[in-house]
C-alpha positions as CSV (number, residue, x, y, z in Angstrom):
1,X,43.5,54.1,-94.5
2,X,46.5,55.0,-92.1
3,X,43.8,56.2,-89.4
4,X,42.0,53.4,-89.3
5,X,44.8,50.8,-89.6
6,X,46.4,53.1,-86.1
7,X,42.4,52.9,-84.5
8,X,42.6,49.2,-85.4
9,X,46.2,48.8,-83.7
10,X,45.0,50.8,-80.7
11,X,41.9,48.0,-80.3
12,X,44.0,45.1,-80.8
13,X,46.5,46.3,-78.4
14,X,44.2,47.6,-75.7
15,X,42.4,44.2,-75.7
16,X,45.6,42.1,-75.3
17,X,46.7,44.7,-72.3
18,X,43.5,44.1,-70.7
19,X,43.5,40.0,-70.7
20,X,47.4,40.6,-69.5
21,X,46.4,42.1,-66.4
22,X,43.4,40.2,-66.1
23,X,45.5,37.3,-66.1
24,X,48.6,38.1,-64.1
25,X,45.9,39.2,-61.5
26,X,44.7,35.5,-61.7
27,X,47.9,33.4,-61.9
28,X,50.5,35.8,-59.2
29,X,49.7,35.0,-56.4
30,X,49.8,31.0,-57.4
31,X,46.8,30.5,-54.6
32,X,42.9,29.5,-54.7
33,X,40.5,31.3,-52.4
34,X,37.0,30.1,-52.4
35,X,33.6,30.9,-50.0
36,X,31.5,29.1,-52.0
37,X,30.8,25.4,-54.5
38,X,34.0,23.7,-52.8
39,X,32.9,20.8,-53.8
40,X,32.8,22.0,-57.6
41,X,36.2,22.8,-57.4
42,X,37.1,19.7,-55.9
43,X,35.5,18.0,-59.8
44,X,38.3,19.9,-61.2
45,X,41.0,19.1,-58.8
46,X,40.3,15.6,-59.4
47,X,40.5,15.5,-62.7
48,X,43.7,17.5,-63.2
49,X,45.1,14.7,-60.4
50,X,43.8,11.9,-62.9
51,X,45.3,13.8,-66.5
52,X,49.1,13.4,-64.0
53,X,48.4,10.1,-63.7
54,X,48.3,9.6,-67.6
55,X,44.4,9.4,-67.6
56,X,42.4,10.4,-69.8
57,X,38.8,12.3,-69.5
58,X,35.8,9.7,-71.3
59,X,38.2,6.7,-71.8
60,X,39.5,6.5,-68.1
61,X,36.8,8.2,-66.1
62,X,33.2,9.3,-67.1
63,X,32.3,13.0,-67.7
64,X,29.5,15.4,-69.5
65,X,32.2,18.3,-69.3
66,X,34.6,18.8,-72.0
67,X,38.1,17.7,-72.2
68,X,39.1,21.1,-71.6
69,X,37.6,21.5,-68.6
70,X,40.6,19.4,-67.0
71,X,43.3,19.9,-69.8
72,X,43.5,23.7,-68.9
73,X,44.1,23.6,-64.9
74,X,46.2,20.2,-65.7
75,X,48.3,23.2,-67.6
76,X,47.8,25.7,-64.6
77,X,49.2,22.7,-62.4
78,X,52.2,22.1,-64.7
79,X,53.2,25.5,-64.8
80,X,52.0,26.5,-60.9
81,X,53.5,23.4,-59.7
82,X,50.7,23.2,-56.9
83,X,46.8,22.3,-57.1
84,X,46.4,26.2,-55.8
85,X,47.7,27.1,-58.5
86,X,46.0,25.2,-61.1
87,X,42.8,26.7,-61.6
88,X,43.7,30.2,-61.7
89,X,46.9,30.0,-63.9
90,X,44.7,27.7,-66.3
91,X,42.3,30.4,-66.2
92,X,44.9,32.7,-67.1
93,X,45.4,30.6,-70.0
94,X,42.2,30.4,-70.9
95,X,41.9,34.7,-70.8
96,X,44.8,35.3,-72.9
97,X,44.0,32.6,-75.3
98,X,40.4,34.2,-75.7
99,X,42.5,37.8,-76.2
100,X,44.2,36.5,-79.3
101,X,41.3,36.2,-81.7
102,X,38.9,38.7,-79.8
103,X,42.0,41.5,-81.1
104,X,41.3,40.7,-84.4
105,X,37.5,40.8,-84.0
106,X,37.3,44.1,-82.3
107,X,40.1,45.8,-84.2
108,X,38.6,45.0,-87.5
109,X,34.8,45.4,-87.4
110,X,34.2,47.8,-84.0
111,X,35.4,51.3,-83.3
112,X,37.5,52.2,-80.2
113,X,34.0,53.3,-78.6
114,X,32.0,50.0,-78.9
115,X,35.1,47.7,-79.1
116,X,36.6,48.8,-75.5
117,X,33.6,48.6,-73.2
118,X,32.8,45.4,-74.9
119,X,35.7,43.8,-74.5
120,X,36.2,44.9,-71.0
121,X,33.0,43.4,-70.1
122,X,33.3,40.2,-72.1
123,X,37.0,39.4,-70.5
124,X,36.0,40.2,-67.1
125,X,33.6,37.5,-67.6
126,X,36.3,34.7,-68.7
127,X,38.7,36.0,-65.8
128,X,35.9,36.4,-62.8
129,X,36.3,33.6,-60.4
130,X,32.8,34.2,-59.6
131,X,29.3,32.9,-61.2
132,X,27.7,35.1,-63.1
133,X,24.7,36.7,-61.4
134,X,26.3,36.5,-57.6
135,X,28.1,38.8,-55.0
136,X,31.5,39.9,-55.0
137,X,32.1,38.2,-52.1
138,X,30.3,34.5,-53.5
139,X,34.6,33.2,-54.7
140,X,34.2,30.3,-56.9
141,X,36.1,28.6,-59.8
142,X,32.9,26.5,-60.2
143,X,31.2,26.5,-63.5
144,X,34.0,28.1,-64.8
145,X,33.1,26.6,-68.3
146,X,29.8,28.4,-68.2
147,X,32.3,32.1,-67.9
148,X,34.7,30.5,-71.2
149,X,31.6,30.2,-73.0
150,X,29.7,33.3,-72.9
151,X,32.8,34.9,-73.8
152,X,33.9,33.1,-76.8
153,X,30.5,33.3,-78.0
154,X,30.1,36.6,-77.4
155,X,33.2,37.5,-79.3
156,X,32.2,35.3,-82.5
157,X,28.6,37.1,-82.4
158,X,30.9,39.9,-83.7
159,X,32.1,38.9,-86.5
160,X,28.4,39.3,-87.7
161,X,29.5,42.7,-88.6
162,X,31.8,43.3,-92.3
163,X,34.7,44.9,-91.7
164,X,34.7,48.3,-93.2
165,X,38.2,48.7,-94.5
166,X,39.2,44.3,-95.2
167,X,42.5,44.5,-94.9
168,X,45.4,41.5,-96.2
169,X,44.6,38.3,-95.0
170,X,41.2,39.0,-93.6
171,X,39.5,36.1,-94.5
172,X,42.0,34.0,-93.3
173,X,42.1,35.5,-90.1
174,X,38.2,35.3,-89.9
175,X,38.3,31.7,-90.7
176,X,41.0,30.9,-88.3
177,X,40.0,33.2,-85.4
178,X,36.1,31.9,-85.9
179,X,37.3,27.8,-85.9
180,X,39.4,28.7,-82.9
181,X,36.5,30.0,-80.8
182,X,34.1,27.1,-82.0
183,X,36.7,24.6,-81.3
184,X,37.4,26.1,-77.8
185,X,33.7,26.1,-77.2
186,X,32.6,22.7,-78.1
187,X,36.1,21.6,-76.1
188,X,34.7,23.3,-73.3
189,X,31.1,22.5,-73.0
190,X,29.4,21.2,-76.1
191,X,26.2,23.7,-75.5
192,X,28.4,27.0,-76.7
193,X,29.9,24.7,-79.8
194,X,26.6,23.5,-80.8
195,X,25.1,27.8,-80.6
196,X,28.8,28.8,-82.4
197,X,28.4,26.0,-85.3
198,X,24.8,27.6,-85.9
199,X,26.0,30.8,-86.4
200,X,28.4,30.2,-88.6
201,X,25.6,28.5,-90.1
202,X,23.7,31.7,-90.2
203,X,26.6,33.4,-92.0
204,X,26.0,31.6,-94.6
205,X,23.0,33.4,-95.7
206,X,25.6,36.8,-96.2
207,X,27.5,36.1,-99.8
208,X,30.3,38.4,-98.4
209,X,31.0,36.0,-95.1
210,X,29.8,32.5,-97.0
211,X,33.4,31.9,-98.6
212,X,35.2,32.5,-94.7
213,X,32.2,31.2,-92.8
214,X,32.8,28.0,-94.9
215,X,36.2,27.8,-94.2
216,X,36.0,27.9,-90.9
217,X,33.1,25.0,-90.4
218,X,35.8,23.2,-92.5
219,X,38.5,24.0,-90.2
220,X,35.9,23.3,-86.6
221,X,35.7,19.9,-88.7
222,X,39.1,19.1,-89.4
223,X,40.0,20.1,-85.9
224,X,37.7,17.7,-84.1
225,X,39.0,14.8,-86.1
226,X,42.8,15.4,-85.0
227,X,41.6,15.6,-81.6
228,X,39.9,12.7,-82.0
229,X,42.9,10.5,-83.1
230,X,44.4,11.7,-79.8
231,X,41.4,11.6,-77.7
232,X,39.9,8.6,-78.9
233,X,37.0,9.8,-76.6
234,X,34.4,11.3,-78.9
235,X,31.7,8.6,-78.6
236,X,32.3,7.8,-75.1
237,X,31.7,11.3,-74.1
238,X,28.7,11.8,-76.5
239,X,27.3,8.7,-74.2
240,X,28.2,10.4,-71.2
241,X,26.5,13.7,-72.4
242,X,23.2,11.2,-73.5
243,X,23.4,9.6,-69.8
244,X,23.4,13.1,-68.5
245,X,20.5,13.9,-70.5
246,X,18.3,11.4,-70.0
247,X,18.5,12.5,-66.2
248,X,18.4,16.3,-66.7
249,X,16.7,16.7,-70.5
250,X,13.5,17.2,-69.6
251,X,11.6,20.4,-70.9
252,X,11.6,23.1,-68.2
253,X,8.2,24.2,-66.8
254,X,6.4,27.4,-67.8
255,X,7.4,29.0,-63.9
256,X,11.2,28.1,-64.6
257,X,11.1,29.6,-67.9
258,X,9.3,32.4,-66.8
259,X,11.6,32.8,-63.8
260,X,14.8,33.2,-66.1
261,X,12.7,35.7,-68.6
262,X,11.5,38.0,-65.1
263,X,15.9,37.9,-63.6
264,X,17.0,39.0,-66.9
265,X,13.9,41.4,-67.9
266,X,16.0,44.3,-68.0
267,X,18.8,43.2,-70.3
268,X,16.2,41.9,-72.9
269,X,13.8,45.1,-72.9
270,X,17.4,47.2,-73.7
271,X,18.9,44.8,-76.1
272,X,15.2,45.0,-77.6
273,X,15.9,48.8,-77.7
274,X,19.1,48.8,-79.4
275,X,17.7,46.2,-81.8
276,X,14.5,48.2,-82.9
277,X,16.8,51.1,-84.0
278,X,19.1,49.6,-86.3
279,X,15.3,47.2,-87.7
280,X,13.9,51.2,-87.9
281,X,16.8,52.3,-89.7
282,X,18.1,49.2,-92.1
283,X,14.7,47.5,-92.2
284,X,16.7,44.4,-93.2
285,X,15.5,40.6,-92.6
286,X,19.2,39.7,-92.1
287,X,19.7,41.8,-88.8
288,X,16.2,40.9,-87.6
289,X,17.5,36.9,-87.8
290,X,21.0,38.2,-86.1
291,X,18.8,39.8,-83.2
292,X,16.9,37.0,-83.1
293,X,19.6,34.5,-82.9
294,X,21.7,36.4,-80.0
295,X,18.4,36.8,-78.1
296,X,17.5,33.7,-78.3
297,X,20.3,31.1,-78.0
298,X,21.9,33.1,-75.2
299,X,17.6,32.3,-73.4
300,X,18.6,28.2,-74.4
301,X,22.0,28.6,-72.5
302,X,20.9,30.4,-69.5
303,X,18.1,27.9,-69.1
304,X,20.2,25.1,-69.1
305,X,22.9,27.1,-66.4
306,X,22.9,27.5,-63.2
307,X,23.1,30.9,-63.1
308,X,20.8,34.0,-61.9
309,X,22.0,36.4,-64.6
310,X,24.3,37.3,-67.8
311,X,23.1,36.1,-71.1
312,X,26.6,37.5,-72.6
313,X,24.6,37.3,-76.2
314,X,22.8,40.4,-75.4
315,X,25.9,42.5,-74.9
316,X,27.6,40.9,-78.2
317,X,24.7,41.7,-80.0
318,X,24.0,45.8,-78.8
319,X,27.7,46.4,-79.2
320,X,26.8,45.2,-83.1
321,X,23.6,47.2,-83.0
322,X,25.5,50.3,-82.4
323,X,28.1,50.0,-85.1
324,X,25.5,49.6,-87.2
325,X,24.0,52.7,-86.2
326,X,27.5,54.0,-86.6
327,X,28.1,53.5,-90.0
328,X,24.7,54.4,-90.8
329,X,25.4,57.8,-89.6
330,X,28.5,59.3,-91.1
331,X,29.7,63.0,-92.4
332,X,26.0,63.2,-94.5
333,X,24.0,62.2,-92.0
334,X,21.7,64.8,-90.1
335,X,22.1,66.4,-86.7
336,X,19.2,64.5,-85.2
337,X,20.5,60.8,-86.3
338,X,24.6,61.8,-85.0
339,X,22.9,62.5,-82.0
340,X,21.2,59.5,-81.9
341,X,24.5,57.6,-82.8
342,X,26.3,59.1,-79.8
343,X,23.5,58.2,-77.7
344,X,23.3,55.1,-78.8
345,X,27.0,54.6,-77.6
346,X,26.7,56.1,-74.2
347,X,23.6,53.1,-74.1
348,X,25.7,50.9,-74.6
349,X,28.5,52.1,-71.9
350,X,25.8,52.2,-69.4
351,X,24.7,48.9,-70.3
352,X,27.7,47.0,-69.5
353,X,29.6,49.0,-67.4
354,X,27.8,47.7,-63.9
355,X,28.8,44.1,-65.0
356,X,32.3,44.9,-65.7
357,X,32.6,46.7,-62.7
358,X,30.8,44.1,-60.7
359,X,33.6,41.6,-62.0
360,X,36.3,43.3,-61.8
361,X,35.9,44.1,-57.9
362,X,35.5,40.2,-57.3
363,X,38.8,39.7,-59.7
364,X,40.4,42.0,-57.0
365,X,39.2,40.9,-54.1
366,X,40.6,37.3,-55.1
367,X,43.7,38.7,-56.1
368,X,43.9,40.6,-52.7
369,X,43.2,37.4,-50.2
370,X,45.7,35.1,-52.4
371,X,48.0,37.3,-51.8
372,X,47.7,37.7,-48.2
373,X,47.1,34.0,-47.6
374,X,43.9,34.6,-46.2
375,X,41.5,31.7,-45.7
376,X,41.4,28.4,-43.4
377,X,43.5,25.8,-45.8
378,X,41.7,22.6,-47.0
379,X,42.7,19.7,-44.5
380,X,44.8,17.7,-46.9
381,X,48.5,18.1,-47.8
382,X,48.3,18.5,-51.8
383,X,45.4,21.1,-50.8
384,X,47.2,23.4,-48.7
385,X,47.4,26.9,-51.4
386,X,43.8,26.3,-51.6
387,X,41.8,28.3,-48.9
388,X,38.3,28.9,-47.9
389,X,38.0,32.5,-46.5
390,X,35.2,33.9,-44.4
391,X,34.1,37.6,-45.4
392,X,31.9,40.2,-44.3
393,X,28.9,37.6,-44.2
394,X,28.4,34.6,-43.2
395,X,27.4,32.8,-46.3
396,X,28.1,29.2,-46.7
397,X,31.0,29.6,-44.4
398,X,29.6,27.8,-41.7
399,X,28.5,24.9,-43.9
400,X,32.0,24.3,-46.0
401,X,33.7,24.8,-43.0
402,X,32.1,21.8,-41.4
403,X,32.6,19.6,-45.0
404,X,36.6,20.7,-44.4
405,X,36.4,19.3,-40.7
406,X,34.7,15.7,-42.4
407,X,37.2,15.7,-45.0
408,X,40.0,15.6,-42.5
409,X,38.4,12.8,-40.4
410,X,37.9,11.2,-43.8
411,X,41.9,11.5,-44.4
412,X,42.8,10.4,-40.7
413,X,40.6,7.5,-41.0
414,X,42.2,6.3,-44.3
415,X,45.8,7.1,-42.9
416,X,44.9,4.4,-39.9
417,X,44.2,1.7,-42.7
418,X,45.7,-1.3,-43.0
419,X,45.3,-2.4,-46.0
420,X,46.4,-0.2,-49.7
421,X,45.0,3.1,-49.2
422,X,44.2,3.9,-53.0
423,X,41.8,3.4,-55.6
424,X,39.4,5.4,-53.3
425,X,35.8,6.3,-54.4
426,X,33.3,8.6,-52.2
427,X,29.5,8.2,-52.0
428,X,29.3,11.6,-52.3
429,X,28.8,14.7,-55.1
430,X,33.0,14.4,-55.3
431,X,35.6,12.8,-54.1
432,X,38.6,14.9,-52.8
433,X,41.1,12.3,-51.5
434,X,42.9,11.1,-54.4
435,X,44.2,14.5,-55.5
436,X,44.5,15.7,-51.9
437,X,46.1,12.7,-50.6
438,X,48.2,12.1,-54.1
439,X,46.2,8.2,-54.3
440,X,46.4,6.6,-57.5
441,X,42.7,7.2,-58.8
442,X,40.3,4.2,-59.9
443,X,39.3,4.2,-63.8
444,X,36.2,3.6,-64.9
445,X,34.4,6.1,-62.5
446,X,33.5,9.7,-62.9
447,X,34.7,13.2,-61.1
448,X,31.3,14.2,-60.3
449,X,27.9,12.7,-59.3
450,X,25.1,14.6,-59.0
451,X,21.7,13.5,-58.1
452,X,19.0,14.6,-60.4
453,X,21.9,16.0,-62.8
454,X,24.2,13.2,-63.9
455,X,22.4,9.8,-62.3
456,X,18.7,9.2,-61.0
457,X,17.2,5.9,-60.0
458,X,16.7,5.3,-63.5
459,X,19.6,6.2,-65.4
460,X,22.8,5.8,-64.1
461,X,26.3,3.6,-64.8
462,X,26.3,0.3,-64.6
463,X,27.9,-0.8,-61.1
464,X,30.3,-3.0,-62.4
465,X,32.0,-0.6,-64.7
466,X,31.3,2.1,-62.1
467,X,33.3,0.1,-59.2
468,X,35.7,-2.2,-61.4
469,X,38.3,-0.3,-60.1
470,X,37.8,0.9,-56.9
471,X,39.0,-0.6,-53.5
472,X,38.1,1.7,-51.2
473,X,34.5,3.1,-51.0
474,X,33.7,5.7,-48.6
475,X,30.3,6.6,-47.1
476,X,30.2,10.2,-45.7
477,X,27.8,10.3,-42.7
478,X,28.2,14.2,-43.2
479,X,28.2,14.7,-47.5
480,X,27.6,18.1,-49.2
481,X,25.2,16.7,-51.0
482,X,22.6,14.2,-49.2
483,X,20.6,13.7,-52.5
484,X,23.4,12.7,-54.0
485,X,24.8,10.7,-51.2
486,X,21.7,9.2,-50.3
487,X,21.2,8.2,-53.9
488,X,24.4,6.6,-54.8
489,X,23.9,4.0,-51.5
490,X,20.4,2.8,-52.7
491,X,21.1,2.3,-56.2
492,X,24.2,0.8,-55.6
493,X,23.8,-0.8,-52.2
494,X,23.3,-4.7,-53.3
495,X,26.6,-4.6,-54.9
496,X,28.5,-2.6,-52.2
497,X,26.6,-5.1,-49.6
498,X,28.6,-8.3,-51.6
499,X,31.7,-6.9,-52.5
500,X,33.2,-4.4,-49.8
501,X,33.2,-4.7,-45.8
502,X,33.3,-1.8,-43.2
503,X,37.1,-1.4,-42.4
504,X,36.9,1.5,-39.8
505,X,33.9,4.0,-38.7
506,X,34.5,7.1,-37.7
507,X,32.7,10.4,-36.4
508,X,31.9,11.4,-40.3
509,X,32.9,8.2,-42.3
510,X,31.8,4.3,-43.0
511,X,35.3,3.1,-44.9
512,X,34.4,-0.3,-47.2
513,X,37.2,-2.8,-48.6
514,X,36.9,-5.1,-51.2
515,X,35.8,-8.2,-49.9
516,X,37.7,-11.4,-50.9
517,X,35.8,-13.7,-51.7
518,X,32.2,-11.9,-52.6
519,X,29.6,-12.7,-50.7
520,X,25.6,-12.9,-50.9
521,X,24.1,-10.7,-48.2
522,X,21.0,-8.6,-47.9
523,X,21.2,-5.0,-48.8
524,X,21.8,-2.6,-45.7
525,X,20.1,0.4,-47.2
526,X,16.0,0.4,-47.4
527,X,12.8,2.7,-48.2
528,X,15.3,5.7,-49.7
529,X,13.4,8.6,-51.7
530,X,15.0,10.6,-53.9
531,X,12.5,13.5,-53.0
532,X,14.2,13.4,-49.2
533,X,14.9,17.3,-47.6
534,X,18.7,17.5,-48.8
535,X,21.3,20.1,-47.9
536,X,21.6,23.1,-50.4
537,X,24.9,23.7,-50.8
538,X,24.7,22.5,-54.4
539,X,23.9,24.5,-58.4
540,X,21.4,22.9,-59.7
541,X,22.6,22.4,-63.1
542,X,25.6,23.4,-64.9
């Protein structure tokens, strides 16, 4: 019992050292550097400018991401005092909050073998301002929800396992460490939550887990309805997230699904390795439903990301697999099936050490150019820690660059205004000026618009709640997203054409004011297609 209470120390420890580092590396050097999905960190940005300004996300401004989403850099930003500093000390937050209850996982139900490769890779993941499945050098804070996810849900997949030794307060701990992870997830984006609430569900099945599993679906409950006497947002951002599907539900077709299956071939044909010999050896329905499950929720969640590779799931799960084939070994066991144990280990090791690695060397290369002060700054004075660097390829340097140069003629040409330059809203995928510029923000509108994803001709806000607020409306004659752009000033262009007036053109930008009074004239903008060649700087999804 003293051995494995020191082992279980070690693992705790170990994992709480690694988010530490992981997370100083974020928050030090207080800076953003970026080379690609500007504009996605510009929906964060905003939001965090909105929370200062005491609003709050689904009752003052329209979003499918969770609360969370904004509330952790808003706490990067308090404690940074600067917008460059916001996403990565929130991330940092984020890291060592995921280290608390992914201690008490690992310790109790992995050995120091299993437990320290897998948490190496699954923290990585949180900390890597990168998405998962691109280069080193591809710098991004964008989709960071997606990263937050996978790793809480990879963590909880653990606690399938029984702890060999329980020891005092166990199943509270379980309870409380599984609510916390839920909670985070469904806080974060409501996907993970919904995948985490099933597998607790799952639990249920296992009369050793039912009595904790239950306590913690009681305590994801209770949680959610003290948030919601803050929030007060719950339904509003259930319509937002029913808005958003009706424009990106749709069933995928048989070459998309395909084409996720083909990128990620190799990680299922292992995990399908590591799950036929523990089915070979247990023959037991209960792990063949546990494979089942991590296979194929983390096949949902990739379909519905944008994202090339890393269905986290499959790690969570073979880390399982081989403690299973662990404890099935054991001082009586043969020479053959040790063997088989060990190699079953070494497996594993190989199977998420070129991930790990992958994100740790993109962890470092952020840390490195933050430090330096590498990077041309974004053109606006609350934006200047945040910097997009040009590396050893050109990538979307070239383009971003040019969206910087339009977003400072976009700030000149509201600086030459006459009238109150606030209350600003951008035809466009986001709108950087508010935070950037330190405007008060309009309510009633939304941090993000994306054509196809969040708005079509069909299904989109209403234009007088959308522009109830607004004064300002800006029309980018160079967006970072045309689609978007270009479907934002057909849907909406009657209204515009009756209630704002051009104010000042420049090189990149049509500024509107709110007429006074309205007036009935004929829509400038004619024969737009949604299906129009647009510029790809933009995910596809989320």
């Amino acid at each position: 019992m003293t051995a494995w209470t020191q082992r279980s120390v070690s693992v705790a420890l170990l994992v709480i050292a690694i988010a530490a580092v992981c997370s100083f590396m974020l928050a030090w050097p207080g800076q953003t550097v970026t080379t690609k999905y500007v504009n996605d960190l510009f929906i964060f940005l905003d939001g965090v400018h909105r929370i200062q300004l005491g609003q709050v996300p689904n009752r003052d401004f329209h979003t499918a991401l969770g609360p969370l989403v904004y509330y952790a850099p808003a706490a990067g930003y308090w404690l940074s005092g600067s917008f460059g500093g916001a996403m990565p000390v929130g991330m940092a937050l984020l890291v060592i909050a995921l280290a608390l209850p992914a201690a008490h996982i690992l310790s109790s139900r992995l050995r120091p073998a299993i437990a320290f490769p897998l948490a190496f890779c699954l923290i990585l993941v949180a900390a890597a301002p990168i998405n998962l499945g691109e280069s080193i050098g591809a710098l991004s804070f964008a989709m960071f929800y997606n990263r937050i996810g996978w790793a809480a849900l990879g963590f909880l997949l653990v606690m399938y396992l029984r702890p060999e030794r329980p020891y005092r307060y166990q199943r509270s701990l379980d309870a409380l460490s599984a609510a916390f992870l839920v909670v985070l997830m469904l806080y974060i984006k409501i996907s993970y939550g919904i995948v985490g609430i099933g597998f607790l569900i799952l639990l249920l099945l296992g009369t050793r887990e039912r009595l904790w599993a239950l306590a913690a679906l009681g305590l994801v409950m209770a949680t959610c309805l003290a948030v919601e006497v803050f929030w007060q947002g719950t339904r509003a951002h259930i319509a937002d997230l029913l808005l958003a599907g009706e424009v990106s539900g749709s069933l995928k077709t048989l070459d998309a699904i395909a084409q996720v299956l083909f990128r990620n071939l190799a990680d299922f044909v292992i995990f399908a390795l590591f799950a036929g010999l523990v089915l070979w050896r247990t023959r037991s329905i209960r792990d063949l439903l546990f494979f089942g499950f991590c296979a194929g929720s983390g096949y949902l969640l990739i379909m519905q990301n944008y994202q090339n590779w890393g269905v986290m799931t499959l790690a969570a799960g073979a880390a399982v697999a081989v403690e299973l084939l662990a404890r099935a070994g054991g001082p009586a066991a043969d020479k053959w099936r040790s063997s088989l144990t060990v190699g079953a280990q070494l497996l594993l090791f190989g199977f998420v050490l070129p991930g790990s690695l992958h994100n740790a060397a993109a962890l470092g290369l952020h840390t490195g150019l933050s430090s330096l002060d590498q990077g041309e700054a974004v053109p606006l004075p609350h934006f200047r820690e945040i910097k997009l660097a040009h590396l050893w390829n050109e990538g979307d340097y070239g383009a971003f660059a040019r969206y910087l140069a339009s977003i400072a003629d976009g700030a000149n040409a509201l600086s030459n205004l006459k009238h109150e330059r606030d209350h600003v809203m951008v035809l466009d995928f986001v709108g950087p000026f508010s935070a950037g510029l330190g405007l008060a923000a309009p309510e009633g509108d939304s941090t993000w618009h994306h054509w196809g994803r969040t708005l079509n001709e069909d299904s989109h806000p209403p234009a007088k709640a959308l522009f109830r607020d607004v004064r300002i409306v800006m029309e980018p004659k160079w967006p970072v997203d045309s689609a978007t752009a270009e479907g934002l000033k057909a849907i909406y262009a009657e209204y515009l054409e009756d209630r704002y007036e051009l104010a000042r053109e420049t090189a990149d930008w049509k500024v509107y004011v709110l007429r006074a009074p309205p007036a009935e004239t004929v829509s400038r903008y004619r024969g737009f297609s949604p299906d129009d060649p647009n510029v790809r700087l933009l995910p596809d999804g989320g």
